[in-house]
C-alpha positions in Angstrom: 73.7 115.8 140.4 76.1 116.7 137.5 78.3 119.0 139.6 81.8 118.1 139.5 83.1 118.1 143.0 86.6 119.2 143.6 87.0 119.7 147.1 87.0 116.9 149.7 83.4 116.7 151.7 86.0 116.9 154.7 88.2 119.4 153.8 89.1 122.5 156.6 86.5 125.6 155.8 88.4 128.7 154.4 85.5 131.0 156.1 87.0 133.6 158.4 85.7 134.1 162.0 86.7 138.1 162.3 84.9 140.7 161.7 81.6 141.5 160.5 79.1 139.7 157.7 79.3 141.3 154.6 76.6 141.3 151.7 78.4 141.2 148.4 76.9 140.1 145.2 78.7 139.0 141.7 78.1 137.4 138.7 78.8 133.8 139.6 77.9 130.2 138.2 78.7 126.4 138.6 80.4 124.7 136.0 77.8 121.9 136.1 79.3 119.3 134.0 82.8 117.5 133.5 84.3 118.6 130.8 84.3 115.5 128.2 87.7 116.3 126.7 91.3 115.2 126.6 93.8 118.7 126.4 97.4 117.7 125.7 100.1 120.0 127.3 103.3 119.7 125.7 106.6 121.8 126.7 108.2 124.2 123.4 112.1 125.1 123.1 112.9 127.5 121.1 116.7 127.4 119.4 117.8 129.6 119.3 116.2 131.2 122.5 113.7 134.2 122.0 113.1 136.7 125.4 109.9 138.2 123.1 106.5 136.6 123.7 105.3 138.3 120.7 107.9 136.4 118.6 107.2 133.1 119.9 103.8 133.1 119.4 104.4 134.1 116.2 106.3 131.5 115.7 103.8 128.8 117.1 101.1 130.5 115.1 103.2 129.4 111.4 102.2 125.8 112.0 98.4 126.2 112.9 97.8 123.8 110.5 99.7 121.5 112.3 97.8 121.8 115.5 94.4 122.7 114.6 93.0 124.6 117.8 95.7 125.8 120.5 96.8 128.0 123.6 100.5 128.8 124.2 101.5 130.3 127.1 104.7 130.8 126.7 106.4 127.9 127.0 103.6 125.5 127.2 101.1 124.7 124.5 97.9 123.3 125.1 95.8 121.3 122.4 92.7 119.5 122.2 94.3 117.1 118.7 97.6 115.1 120.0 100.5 115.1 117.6 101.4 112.4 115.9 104.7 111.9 117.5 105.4 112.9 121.9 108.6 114.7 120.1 108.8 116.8 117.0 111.1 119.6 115.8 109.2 122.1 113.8 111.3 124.9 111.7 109.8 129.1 111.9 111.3 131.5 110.0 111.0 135.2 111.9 109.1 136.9 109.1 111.0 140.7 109.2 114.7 138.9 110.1 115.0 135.9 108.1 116.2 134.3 111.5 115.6 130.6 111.4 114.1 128.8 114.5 114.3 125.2 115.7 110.7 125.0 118.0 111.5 121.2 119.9 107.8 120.2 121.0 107.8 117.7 123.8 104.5 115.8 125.1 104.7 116.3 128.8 100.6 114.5 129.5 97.1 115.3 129.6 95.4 117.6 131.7 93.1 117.1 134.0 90.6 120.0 134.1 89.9 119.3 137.9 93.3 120.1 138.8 95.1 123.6 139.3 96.5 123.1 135.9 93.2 122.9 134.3 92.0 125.6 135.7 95.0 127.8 134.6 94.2 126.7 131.0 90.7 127.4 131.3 91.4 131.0 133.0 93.5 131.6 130.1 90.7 130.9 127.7 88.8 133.2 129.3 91.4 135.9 129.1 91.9 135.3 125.2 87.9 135.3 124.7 87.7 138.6 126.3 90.3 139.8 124.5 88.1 139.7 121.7 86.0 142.2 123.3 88.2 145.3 122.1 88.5 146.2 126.1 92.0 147.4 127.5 94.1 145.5 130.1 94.9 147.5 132.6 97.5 145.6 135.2 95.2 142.0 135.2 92.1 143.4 134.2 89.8 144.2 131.3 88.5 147.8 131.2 86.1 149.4 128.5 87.6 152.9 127.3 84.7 153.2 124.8 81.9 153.1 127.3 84.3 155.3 129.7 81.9 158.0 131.6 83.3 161.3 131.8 83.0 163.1 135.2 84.0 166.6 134.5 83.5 167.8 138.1 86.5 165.9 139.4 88.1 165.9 136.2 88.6 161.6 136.2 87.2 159.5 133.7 85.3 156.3 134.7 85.9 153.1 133.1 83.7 150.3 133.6 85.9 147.1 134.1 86.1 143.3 134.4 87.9 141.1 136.6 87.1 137.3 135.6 87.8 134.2 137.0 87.5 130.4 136.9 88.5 129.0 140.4 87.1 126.4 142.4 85.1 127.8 145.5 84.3 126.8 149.4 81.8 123.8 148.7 82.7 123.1 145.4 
């Protein structure tokens, strides 16, 4: 049907052969259709250089208008429009310094959703969706602090939790 295929029909099985069967249960579905939309990755250098991920996407975030809809990672930045240029030199001002910044924005190519980098992008849209969630990241995953359930007897505190991911599976 619609189900985009990513792994070879021939490709070795992953399935173990140790140990015993084990009945699990999550909350899984298919991505049933390809995605019907270019994202253009482009590489950002930053000149001066800035350690603080805070700051550069703060930085990023002054020329929104610019971009329309995006995701930076930290050095790369993802977007559904394509610039009108593959190179472009932007100017940010650090809003509490003054310090002026040269961001150089490089198209690097497309990406294809199929692909390991696709699935990064989308697994970091996921990860800024629930974000919006009000949970708290604990190491790589989402916890819910509000609906924490107090067990007195033990003195611990239980925090219902998330761990989400996009990732292509066994026969898919």
């Amino acid at each position: 049907g619609d189900t985009l295929r990513t792994r070879a029909l021939d490709a070795p099985s992953k399935q173990g052969t140790m140990g015993q069967p084990l009945q699990l249960t999550s909350n899984y579905f298919k991505l049933l259709r390809h995605i019907e939309w270019t994202l253009h990755q482009y590489r950002v250098d930053f000149a001066p250089q800035c350690a603080s991920a805070r700051l550069m996407q703060g930085l990023i975030k002054e020329h929104k208008k610019t971009f329309g809809g995006f995701l930076f990672d930290g050095t790369q930045l993802f977007m559904v429009n394509k610039l009108r240029s593959d190179q472009l030199t932007l100017q940010s001002r650090h809003e509490r310094t003054g310090d002026v910044y040269q961001l150089r924005i490089i198209h690097t190519g497309s990406v294809d959703m199929t692909n390991e980098t696709g699935i990064q992008v989308l697994n970091l849209i996921l990860r800024r969706a629930m974000a919006g969630l009000n949970l708290q990241l604990v190491g790589r995953n989402l916890f819910d602090a509000a609906a924490k359930i107090a067990i007195r007897e033990y003195q611990i505190e239980l925090w219902p939790g998330y761990i989400t991911s996009i990732r292509h599976h066994e026969r898919d």
